[in-house]
VOGU-3710 file (C-alpha; in Angstrom, 3 decimals, decimal comma):
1> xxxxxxxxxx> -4,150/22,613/-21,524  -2,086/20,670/-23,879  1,600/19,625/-21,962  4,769/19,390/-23,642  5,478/15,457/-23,810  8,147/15,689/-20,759  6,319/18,335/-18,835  4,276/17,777/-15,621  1,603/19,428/-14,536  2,226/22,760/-12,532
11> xxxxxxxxxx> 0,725/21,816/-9,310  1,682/18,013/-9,658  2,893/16,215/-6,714  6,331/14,622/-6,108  6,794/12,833/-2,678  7,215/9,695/-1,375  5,105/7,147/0,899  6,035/5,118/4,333  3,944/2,697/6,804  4,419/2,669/9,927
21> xxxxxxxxxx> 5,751/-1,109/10,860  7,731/-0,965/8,127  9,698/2,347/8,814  9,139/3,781/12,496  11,218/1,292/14,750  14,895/1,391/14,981  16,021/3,285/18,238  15,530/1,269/21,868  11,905/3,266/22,985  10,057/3,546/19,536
31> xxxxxxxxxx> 9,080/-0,519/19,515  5,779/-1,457/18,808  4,669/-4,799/20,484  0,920/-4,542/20,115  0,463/-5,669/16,699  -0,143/-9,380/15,105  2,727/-8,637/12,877  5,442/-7,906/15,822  4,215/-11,585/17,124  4,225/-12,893/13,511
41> xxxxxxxxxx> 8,008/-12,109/12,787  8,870/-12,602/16,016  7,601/-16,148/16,517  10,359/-18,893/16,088  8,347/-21,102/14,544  7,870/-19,125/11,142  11,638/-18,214/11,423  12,146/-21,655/12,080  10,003/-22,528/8,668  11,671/-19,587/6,713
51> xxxxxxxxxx> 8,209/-17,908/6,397  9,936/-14,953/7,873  13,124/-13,370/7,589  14,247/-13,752/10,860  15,236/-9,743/11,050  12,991/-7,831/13,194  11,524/-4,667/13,251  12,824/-3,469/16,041  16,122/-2,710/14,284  13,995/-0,850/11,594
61> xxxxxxxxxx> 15,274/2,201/10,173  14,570/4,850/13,036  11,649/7,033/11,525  9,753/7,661/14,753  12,648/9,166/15,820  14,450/10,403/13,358  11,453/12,056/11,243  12,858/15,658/10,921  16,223/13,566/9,261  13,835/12,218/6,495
71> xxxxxxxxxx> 11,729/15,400/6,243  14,851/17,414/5,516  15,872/14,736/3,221  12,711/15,033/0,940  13,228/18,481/0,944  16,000/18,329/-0,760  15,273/15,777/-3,234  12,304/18,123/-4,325  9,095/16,474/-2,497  6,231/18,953/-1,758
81> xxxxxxxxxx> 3,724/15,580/-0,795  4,056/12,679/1,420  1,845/9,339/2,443  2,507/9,104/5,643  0,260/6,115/8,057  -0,780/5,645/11,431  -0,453/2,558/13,591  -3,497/1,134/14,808  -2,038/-0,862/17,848  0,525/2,251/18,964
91> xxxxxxxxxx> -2,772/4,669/19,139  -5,098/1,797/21,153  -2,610/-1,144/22,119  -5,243/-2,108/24,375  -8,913/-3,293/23,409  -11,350/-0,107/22,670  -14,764/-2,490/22,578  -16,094/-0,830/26,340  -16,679/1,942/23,791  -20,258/1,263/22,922
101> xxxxxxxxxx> -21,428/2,238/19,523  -24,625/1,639/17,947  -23,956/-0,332/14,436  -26,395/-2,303/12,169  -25,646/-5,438/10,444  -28,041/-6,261/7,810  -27,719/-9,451/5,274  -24,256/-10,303/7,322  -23,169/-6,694/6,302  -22,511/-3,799/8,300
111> xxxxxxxxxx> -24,008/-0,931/6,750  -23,869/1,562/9,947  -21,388/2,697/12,376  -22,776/5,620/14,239  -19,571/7,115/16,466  -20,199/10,813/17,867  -18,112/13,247/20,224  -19,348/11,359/23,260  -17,547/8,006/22,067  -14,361/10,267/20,810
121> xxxxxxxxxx> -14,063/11,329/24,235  -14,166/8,137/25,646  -11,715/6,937/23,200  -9,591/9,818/24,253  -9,488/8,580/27,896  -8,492/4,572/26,576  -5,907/6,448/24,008  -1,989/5,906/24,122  -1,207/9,717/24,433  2,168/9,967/24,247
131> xxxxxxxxxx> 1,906/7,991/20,938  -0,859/10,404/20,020  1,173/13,548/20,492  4,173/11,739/18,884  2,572/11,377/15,788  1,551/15,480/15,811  5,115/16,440/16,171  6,149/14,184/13,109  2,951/15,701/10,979  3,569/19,565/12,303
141> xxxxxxxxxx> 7,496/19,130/10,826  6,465/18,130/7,776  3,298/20,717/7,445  5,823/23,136/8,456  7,783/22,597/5,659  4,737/23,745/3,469  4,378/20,668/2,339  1,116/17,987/1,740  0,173/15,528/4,125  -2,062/12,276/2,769
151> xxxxxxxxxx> -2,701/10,616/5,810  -3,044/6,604/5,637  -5,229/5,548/8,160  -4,737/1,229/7,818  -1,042/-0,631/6,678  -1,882/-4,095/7,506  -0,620/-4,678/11,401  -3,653/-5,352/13,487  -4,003/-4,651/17,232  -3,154/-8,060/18,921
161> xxxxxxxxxx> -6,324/-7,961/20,885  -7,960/-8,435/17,190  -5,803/-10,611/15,864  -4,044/-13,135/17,386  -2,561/-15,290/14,326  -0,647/-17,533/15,354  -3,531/-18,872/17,236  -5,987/-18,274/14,652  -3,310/-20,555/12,037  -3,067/-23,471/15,152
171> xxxxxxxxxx> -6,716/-23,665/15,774  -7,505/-23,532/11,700  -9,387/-20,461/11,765  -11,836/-21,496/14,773  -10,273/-20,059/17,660  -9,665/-16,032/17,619  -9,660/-12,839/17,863  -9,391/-13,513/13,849  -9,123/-10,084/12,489  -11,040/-9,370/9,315
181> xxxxxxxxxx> -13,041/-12,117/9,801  -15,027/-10,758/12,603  -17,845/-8,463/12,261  -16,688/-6,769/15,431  -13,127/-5,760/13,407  -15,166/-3,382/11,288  -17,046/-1,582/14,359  -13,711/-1,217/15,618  -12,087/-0,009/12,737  -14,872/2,647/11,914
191> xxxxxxxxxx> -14,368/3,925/16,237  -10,206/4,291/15,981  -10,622/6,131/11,764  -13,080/8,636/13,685  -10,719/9,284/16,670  -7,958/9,706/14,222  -9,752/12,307/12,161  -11,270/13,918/15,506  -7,193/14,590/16,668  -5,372/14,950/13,245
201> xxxxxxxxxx> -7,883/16,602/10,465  -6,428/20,113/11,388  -3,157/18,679/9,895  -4,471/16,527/7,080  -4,963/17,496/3,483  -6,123/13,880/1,998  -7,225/10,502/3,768  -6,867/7,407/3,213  -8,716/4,791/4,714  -6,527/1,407/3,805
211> xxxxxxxxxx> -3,740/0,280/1,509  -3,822/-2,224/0,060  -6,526/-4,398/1,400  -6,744/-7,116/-1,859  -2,981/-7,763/-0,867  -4,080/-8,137/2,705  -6,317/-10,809/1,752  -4,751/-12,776/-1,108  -1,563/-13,078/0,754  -2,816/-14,233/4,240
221> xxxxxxxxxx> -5,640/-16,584/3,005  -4,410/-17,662/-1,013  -0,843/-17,021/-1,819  -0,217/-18,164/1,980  3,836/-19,430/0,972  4,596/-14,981/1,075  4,680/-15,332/4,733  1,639/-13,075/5,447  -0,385/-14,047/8,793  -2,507/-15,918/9,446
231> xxxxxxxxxx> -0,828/-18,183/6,097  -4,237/-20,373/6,665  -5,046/-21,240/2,834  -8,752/-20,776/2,638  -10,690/-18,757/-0,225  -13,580/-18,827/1,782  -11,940/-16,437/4,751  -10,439/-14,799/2,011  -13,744/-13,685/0,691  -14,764/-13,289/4,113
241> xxxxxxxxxx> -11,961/-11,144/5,300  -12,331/-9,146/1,722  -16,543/-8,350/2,413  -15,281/-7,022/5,624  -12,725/-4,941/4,463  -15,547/-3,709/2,163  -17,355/-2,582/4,566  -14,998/-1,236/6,485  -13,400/1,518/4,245  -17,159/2,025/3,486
251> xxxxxxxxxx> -18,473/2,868/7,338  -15,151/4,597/8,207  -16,009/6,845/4,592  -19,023/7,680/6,549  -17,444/9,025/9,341  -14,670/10,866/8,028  -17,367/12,774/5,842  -19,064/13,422/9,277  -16,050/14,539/10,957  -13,718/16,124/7,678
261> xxxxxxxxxx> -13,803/18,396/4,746  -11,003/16,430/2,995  -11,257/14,348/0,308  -11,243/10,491/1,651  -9,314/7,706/-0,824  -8,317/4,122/-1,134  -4,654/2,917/-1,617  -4,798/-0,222/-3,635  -2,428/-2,849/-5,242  -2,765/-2,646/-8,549
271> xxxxxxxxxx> -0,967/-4,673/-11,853  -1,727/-4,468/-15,003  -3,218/-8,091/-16,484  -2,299/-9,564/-19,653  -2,795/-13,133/-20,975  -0,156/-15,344/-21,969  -1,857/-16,631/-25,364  -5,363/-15,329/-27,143  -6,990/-18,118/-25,710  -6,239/-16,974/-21,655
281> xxxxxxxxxx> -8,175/-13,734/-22,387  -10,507/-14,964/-20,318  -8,442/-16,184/-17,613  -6,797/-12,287/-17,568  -10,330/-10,914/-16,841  -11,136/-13,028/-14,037  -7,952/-12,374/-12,778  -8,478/-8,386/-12,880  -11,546/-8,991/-11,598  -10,437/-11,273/-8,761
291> xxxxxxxxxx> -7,216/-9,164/-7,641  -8,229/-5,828/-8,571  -11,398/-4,767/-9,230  -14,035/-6,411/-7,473  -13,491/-4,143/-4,202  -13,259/-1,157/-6,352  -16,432/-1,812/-7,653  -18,017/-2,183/-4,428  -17,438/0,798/-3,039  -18,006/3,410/-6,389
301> xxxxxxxxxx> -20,543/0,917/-8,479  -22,359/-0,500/-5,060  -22,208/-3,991/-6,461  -20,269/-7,302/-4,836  -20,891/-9,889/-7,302  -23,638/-8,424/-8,818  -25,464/-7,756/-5,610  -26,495/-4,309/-5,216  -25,622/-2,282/-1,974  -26,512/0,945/-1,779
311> xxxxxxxxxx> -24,925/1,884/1,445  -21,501/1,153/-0,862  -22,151/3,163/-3,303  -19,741/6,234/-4,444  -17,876/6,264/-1,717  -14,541/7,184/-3,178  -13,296/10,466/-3,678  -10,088/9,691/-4,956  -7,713/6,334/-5,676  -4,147/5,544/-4,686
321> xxxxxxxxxx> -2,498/3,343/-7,370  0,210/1,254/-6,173  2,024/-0,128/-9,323  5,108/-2,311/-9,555  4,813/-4,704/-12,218  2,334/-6,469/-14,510  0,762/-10,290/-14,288  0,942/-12,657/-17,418  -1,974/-15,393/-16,588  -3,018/-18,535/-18,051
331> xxxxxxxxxx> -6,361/-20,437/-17,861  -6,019/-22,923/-15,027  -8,474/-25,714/-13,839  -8,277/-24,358/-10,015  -11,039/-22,716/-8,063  -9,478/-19,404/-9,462  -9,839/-20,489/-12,880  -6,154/-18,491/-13,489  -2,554/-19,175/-12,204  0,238/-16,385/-12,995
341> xxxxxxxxxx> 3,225/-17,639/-15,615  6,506/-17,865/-14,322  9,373/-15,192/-15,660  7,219/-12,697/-16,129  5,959/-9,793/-13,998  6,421/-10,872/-10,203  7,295/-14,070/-10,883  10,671/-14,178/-12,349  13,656/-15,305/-10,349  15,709/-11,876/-8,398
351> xxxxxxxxxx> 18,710/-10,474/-10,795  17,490/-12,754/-13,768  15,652/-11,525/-17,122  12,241/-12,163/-18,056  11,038/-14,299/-20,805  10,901/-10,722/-22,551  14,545/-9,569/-22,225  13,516/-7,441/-19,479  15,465/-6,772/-15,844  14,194/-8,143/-12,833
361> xxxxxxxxxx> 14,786/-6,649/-9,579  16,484/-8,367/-6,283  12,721/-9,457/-5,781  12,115/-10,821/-8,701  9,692/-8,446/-10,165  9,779/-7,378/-14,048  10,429/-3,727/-14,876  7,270/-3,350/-17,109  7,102/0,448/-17,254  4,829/0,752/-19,676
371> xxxxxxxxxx> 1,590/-1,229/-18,009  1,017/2,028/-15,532  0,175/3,729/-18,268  -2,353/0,634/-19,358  -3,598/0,679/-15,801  -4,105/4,458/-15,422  -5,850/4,806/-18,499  -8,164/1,724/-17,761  -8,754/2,865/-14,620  -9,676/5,969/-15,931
381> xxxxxxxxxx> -12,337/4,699/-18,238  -13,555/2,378/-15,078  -13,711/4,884/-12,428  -13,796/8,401/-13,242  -11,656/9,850/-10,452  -8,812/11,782/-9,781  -5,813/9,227/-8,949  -2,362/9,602/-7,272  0,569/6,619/-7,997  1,025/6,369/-4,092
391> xxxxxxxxxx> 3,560/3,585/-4,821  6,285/2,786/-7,214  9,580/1,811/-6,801  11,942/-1,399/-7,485  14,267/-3,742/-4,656  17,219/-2,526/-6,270  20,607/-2,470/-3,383  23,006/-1,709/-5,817  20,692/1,523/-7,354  21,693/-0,135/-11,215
401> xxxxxxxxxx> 18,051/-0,233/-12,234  16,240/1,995/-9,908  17,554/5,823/-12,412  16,003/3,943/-15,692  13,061/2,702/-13,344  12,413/5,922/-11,979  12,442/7,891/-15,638  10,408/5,084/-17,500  7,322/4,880/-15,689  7,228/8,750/-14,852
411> xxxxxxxxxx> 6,676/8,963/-18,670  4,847/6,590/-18,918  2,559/8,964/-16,644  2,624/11,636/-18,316  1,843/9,517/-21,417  -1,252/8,639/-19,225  -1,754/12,297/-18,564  -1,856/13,174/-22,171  -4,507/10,609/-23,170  -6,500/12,142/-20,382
421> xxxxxxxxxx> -5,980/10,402/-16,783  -6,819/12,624/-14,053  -3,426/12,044/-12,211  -2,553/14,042/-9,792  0,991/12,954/-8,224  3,881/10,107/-8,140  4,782/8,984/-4,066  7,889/6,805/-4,537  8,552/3,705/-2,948  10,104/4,978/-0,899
431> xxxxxxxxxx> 12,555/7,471/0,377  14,250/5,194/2,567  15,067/1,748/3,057  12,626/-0,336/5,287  11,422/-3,304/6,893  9,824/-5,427/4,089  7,748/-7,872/5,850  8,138/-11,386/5,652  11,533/-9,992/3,486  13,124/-8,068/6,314
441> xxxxxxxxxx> 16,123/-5,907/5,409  17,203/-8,214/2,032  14,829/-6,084/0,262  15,747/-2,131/-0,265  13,700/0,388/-1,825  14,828/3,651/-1,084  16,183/6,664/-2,798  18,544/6,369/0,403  20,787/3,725/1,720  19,896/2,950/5,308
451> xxxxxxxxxx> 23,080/1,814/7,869  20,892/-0,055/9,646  23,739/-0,466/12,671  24,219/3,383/12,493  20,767/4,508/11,054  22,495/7,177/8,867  21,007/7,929/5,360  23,195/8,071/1,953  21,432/9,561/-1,135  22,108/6,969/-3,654
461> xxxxxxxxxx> 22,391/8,274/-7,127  18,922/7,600/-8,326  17,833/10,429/-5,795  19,354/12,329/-7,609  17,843/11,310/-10,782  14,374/11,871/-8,720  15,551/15,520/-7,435  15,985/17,124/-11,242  12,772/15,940/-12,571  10,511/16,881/-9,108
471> xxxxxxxxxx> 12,452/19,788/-8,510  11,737/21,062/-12,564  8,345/19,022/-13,417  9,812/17,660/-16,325  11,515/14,831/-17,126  15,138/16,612/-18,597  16,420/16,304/-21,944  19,618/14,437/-20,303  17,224/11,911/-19,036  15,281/11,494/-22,476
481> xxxxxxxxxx> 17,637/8,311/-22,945  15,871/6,446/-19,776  12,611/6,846/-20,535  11,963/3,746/-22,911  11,781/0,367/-21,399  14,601/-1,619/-21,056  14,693/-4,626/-23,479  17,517/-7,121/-23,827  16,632/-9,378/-26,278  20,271/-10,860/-26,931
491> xxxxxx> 19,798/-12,175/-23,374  16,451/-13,718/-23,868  15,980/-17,239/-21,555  15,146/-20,091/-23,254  11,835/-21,852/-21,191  10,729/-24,915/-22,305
//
């Protein structure tokens, strides 16, 4: 069926997407303390080195508590899907490895996790019930609503009994628990996915195993300055900590399929790639290849580096693409063979323009609207799947950019659509505002303001903007204006 050029999809999905660290604390009871990221931005001496914020999480925007708030919210604005995540360290704050579980590693790899209803019950007995029944009220009011429930299954935060990173940074890697480093990480990973499943698939409609996971990597072993833990700057533990994470979405794949009808996905950070000049063409690639693709590869193609592993292969039944911005490269003479160029893409300076006359947000990242569309469709041609954006969105307090934002890059979808990309829905970034890691509060993303003394929501305008076109499935004739990029050439910045 051919679609008018502003016209969605009938069954399309319009929602939104939260993580749990990032959104659930706020209100004295709902605090989290099991996780290497509440010791992370808690620990004075990152404050003390500006690695962190300094705001904590605790005074978060309230969602564990104030769920039915939000849900209502979204129902207003239009939303009939959300990504929604569970914590890791709030189901099993304490260690789950008395568990037994027979596993094979073979070649350093672990290509078998074998967890059945005698371990889930077990599990059951170590569980953190009240947490566990916590998160089934929040997923029953938003199933009530009639609505669709992707269920994220991995955010980043790590139980503090497998990952202690502030030791791991002090002892340079040789003294743990080290997270994704360790083998033992993915057994454990593979046992809390299949208790998950086993208590929540009645509620589910799509999983998700991880989001995310290159970021995980690249910013806690490479780009260690974002204030990401363990900020040890090794690309060997990177590559380490990324053949784990392989494996991991692979095994807990497994299980899911043993345990769920529903379709099982990956969230992923995605950009789209271009070179500066003709001659960093090949830089780009290797940069793609390096930040993007080499984990997706694994786990459809079965190949790391042109090793074959079967036990990888297609295991991917759909992909989350998280898109914010795009990544001019240059060659470089580093171990990465690629560095990114300044002013553009997520390296321009906050409130500034890009070397192209484009807006940059209070983070410093270029609106480039139009590279989802180069990223869907390449994806498309790579993959073969069905994909949902399952983030997009722009650090914007004042809501000046964030109505344009919004418009662009949903046509830029449906451009996407038209040539053929199997996309099946647009989560913002994100209803509310939230706890942006090593950012804090200075960052805010939401289609709603967030008081974070009083926790009360305002619908800024853009929500508004969001609300006609999910609530019709069209991007509106008044909006036709917003859809093309913004370009301010008269302003363009002289670099040398």
């Amino acid at each position: 069926m051919q679609y008018m050029y502003t016209q969605f999809p009938k069954d399309f999905l319009f929602g939104f997407s939260m993580s749990s660290f990032q959104f659930e604390m706020g209100i004295p009871g709902s605090e989290d303390t099991a996780s290497d990221w509440w010791v992370w931005t808690h620990s004075h001496e990152n404050i003390t080195a500006e690695l962190v914020s300094g705001d904590l999480p605790e005074n978060g925007p309230g969602y564990w508590n104030l769920y039915s708030i939000d849900h209502t919210i979204a129902d207003r604005l239009g939303m009939n899907a959300a990504r929604l995540c569970v914590e890791w360290s709030r189901i099993f704050p304490k260690p789950t490895t008395e568990v037994k579980v027979d596993y094979e590693i073979r070649d350093n790899a672990v290509v078998h996790v074998d967890v059945r209803e005698v371990h889930l019950k077990k599990l059951d007995e170590l569980a953190n019930k009240a947490a566990v029944e916590h998160y089934r009220e929040i997923f029953c009011d938003w199933k009530k609503r009639g609505k669709i429930l992707i269920l994220n299954l991995y955010h980043w935060p790590l139980p503090l009994w497998l990952h202690d990173p502030l030791r791991a940074r002090a002892s340079g890697l040789k003294e743990g628990p080290l997270g994704w480093l360790e083998k033992r990480t993915v057994i454990e990973f593979v046992k809390y996915v299949a208790y998950v499943v086993w208590k929540f698939d009645d509620l589910v409609d799509m999983w998700s195993t991880m989001n995310e996971p290159n970021a995980l990597y690249m910013m806690g072993y490479v780009f260690v300055k974002r204030g990401f833990p363990p900020g040890v700057l090794s690309l060997d533990a990177a590559r380490k900590a990324m053949l784990n994470l392989i494996d991991a979405h692979a095994r807990a794949y497994d299980v899911i399929k043993e345990l769920s009808k529903k379709p099982v996905g990956i969230i992923y950070a995605f950009t789209w790639v271009e070179p500066l000049k003709e001659e960093d063409k090949e830089a780009a690639e290797s940069a793609k290849l390096d930040y993007m693709y080499r984990f997706i590869d694994a786990i459809t193609k079965g190949y790391i580096d042109g090793v074959r592993r079967d036990d990888l292969r297609n295991h991917l039944d759909w992909l989350g693409v998280n898109y914010y911005t795009r990544l001019v490269v240059t060659r470089s003479k580093d171990l990465l063979l690629w560095r990114p160029v300044k002013n553009y893409g997520f390296h321009c300076n906050p409130n500034s323009l890009s070397i192209d006359g484009r807006p940059a947000s209070d983070f410093g990242w270029e609106v480039y609207p139009e590279g989802l569309k180069y990223l869907l469709l390449e994806l498309k041609h790579r993959y073969g799947v069905p994909m949902i954006v399952t983030e997009n969105g722009i650090a914007d307090k004042l809501d000046i950019l964030r109505p344009r934002y919004i418009v662009s890059h949903l046509a830029q979808v449906i451009e996407a659509i038209k040539k053929g990309a199997d996309v099946r829905g647009y989560l913002h970034w994100s209803l509310i505002d939230n706890y942006e890691w090593a950012q804090g509060f200075k960052m805010r993303f939401g289609l709603c303001y967030v008081d974070y003394e009083t926790k009360k929501r305002y619908l800024r305008p853009s929500a508004l903007v969001f609300r006609e076109i999910a609530t019709s499935k069209s991007i509106p004739e008044d909006f036709e204006y917003m859809k093309e990029p913004i370009k301010l050439r008269e302003f363009r910045i002289d670099v040398d």
